[in-house]
N, C-alpha and C positions, 0 to 999 in steps of 0.2 A: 056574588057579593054577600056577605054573612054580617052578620048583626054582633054588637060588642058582646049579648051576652052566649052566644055560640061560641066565639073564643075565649069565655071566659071558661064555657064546660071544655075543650078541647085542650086547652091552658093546666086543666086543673088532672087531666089524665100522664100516666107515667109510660114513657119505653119499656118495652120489656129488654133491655140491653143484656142484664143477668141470665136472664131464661135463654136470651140468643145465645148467649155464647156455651150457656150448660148443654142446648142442643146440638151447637155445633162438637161439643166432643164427645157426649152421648152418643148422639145416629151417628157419626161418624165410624166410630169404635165398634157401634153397636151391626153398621152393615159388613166393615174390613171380616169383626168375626164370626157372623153367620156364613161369608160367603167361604171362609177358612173349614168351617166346619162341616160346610154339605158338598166343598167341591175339592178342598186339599189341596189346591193350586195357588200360589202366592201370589199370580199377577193377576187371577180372579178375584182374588179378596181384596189386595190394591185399587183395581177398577172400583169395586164394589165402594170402596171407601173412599177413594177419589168422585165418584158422580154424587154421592151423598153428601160429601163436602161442596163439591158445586151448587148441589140442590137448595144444603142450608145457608151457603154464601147468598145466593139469591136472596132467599128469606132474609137475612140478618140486613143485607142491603135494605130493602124491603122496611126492617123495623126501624134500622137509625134514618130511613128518611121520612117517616110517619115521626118520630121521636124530632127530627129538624121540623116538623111544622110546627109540632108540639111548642116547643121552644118559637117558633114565629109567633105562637098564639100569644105565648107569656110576655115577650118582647115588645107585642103592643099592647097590651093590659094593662102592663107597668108603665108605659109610654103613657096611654091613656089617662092613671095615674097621678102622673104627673104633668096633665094637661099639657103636654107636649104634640098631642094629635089634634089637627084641627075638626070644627065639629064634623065638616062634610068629608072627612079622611075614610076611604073603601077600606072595610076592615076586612080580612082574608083569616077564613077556619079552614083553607085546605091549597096545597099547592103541587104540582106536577113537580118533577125533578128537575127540568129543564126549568120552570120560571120558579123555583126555590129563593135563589141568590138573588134575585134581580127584584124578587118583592121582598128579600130582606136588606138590600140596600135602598130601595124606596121608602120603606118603614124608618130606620136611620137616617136618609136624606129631608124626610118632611119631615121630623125630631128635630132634625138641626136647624134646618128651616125657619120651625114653628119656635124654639127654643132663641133663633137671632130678633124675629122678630117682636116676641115679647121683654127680648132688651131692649128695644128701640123704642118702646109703647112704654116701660118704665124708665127711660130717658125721659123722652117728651113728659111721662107725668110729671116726672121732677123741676124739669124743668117751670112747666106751668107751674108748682106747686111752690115754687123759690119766686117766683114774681106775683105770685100774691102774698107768703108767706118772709123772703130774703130768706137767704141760703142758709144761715144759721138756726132759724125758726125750721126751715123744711131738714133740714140733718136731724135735729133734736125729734121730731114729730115721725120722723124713717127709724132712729135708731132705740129711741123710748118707749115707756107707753104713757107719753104725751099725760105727765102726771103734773099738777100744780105744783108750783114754787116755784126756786130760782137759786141763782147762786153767785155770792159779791164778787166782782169785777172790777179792775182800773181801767175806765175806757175814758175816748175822749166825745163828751155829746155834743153834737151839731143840732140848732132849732134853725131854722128861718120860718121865713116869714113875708110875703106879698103885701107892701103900703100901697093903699091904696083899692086892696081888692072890692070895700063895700061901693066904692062910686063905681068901682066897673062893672061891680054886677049891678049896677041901675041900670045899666045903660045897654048892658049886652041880655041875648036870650038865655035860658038857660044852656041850650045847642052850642050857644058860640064860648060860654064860660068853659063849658065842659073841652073843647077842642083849644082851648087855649092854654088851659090849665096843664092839658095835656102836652103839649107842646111846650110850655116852659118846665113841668116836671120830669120828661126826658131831656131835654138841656141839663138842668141838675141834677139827675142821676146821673148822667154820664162823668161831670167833675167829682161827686159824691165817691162812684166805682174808680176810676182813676187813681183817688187817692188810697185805695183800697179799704175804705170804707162801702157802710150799707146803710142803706134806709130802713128803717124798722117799721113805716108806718105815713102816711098819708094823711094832714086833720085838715081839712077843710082847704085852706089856704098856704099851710104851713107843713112843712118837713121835719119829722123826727131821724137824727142818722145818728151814726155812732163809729168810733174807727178803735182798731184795735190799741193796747197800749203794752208792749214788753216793760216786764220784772228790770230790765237788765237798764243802768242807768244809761247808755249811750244810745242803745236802741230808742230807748222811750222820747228822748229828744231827736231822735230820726222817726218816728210817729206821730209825736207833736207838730213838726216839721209838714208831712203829710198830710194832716188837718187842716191848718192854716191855711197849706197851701191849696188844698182843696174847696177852701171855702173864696178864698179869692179867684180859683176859677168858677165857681157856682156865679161870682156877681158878673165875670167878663162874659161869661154863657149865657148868663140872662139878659144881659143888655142886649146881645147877637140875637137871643131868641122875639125881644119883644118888638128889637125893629122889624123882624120877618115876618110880623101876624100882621097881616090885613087890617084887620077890622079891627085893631088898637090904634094906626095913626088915621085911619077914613072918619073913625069917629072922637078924634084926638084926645084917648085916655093917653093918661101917664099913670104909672104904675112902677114902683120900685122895690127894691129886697131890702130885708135888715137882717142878720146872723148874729145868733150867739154861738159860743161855745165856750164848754168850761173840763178841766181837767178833774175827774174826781172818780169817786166808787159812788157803783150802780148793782139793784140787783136786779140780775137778768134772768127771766126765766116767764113760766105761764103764769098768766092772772084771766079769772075767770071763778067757772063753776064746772066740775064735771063735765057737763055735755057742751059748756062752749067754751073756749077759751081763744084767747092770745097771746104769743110771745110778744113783752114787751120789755121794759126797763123802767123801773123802781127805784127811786130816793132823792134825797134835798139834791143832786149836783144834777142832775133832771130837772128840778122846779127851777134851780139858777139858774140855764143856760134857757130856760123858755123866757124866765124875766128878762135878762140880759139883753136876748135878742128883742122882746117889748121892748125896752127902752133905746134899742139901734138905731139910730137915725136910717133912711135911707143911703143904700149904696155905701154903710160902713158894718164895720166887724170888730163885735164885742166881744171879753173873753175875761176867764179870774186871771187872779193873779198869779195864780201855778203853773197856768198855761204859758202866762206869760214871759215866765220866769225860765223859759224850757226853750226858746224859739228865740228871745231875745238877742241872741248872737247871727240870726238869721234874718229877720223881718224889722223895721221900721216900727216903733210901738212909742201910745203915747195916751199917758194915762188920764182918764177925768176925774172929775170931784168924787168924791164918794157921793154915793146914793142909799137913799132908803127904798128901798124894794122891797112889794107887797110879802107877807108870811118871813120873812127877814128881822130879827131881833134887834141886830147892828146893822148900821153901815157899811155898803160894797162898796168897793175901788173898780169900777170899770178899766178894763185896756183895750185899744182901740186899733188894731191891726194898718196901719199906713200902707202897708206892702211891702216886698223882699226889700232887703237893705242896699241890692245891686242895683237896682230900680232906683231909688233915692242917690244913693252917688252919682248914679250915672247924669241927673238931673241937676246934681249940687245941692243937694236937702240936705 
């Protein structure tokens, strides 16, 4: 067994491949014509130069398999390198002819190896690194250097929101909020991802999401579309989720959702400082969709008027008074999502 830095001196030496083959036509030439010389017989100096050629064939065999270890040495150095050897990997400064190939295909076989399994290990990173981060937070933080700011966007923001949550934490342990919480916010992720939207963020009680929104005017009302309707599965999810918890009807909480969302520009990118930061989302159509949803009743879905104006040939909408809402100059127009319009006919609404 040899130590990395033994193949690094054996690595760092050369073949004599040049010198082999100058001696093979040197001696050679050099036996055919002495034996010309002292014996005047043709098929003695032939011999003569014939066994010297065997002699130096030997040798030269000899040099290019010292020269192949040579190269085995280089072969994991540079594997080495490129941490592609594991750390307990037998490193080899010398090899017989016969186990030559077989510990240069081991060398190459633990490469590949080692090489599949540090894809697998930055899979799983990513993966972990997208569920605390969402997959656009972990892209930017992979492909960056994860530099402050952002950049404006037309997306559509999602807020909810949990009524109800202060009486339930009276009454539950910290233990049982935490497993509950946890429980209704995979319920709403799932309708969240569905509609291929993302969560940006976790506040206490409340859900920050966002879903994309295309340039192109027919797409954007088939995104709009997807919003909506993601957020009416968020309330059938959570109703399913809250009759499944235990220790909500044992100790007969009620506990319901309210959602805003609003169609607008946001700028998305890191806020923070240097050493910490967050991807998050930035501006008024953010602070509207958090009010919005404050002002949601239970088990309804608020939204502006752009939104609404986008989806209207698809869902049931029905507008309230205007309101005055906090940091707000004017007066909003709430709209209020009823549900798909298929839904309402089929009922006679």
């Amino acid at each position: 067994m040899a130590t990395l830095s033994s193949v690094k001196k054996h690595a760092e030496s050369s073949p004599l491949y040049m010198v082999s083959a100058f001696f093979h036509l040197f001696f050679t030439a050099a036996a055919a014509g002495a034996a010309w010389y002292y014996f005047r017989i043709w098929q003695v100096a032939l011999g003569a130069g014939l066994g010297m050629l065997v002699l130096l064939s030997i040798w030269g065999y000899l040099i290019r398999w010292q020269g192949s270890v040579i190269w085995l040495c280089r072969l994991q150095l540079n594997f080495a390198k490129l941490n592609l050897l594991p750390k307990d990997f037998v490193f080899w400064d010398s090899a017989s002819p016969r186990n030559l190939q077989s510990r240069i295909e081991a060398t190459f076989r633990t490469a590949l190896e080692t090489a599949q399994n540090n894809e697998k290990s930055i899979v799983a990173q990513r993966h972990t690194l997208e569920k605390y981060l969402g997959s656009e937070a972990s892209r930017q933080a992979r492909t960056s250097n994860a530099a402050l700011g952002g950049q404006l966007q037309k997306v559509f923001i999602l807020f909810s929101d949990i009524r109800g949550f202060t009486r339930m934490s009276e009454q539950l342990t910290p233990q049982e909020i935490m497993r509950v919480l946890n429980q209704i916010y995979t319920a709403l992720g799932s309708a969240i991802e569905a509609g291929d939207g993302e969560i940006n963020k976790f506040i206490g009680d409340a859900v920050l999401a966002y879903f994309k929104r295309s340039a192109e005017p027919e797409k954007e009302k088939d995104d709009a579309r997807k919003a909506v309707h993601a957020a009416l599965e968020m309330h059938e999810k959570f109703g399913k989720a809250i009759k499944s918890i235990g220790v909500l009807s044992e100790k007969s909480i009620s506990i319901g959702l309210g959602i805003g969302i609003v169609a607008g520009e946001v700028l998305m990118g890191n806020l923070g400082s240097r050493n910490r930061m967050e991807f998050t989302l930035i501006g008024d159509s953010v602070n509207l969709a958090s009010r919005l949803c404050g002002i949601a009743p239970e088990w309804e879905i608020l939204v502006n008027e752009e939104l609404a104006m986008m989806v209207t040939e698809r869902f049931h909408i029905e507008s309230r008074m205007p309101v005055q809402l906090k940091g707000k100059s004017e007066k909003v127009t709430p709209y209020c999502i009823m549900g798909e319009l298929r839904d309402h006919q089929s009922l006679g609404v």
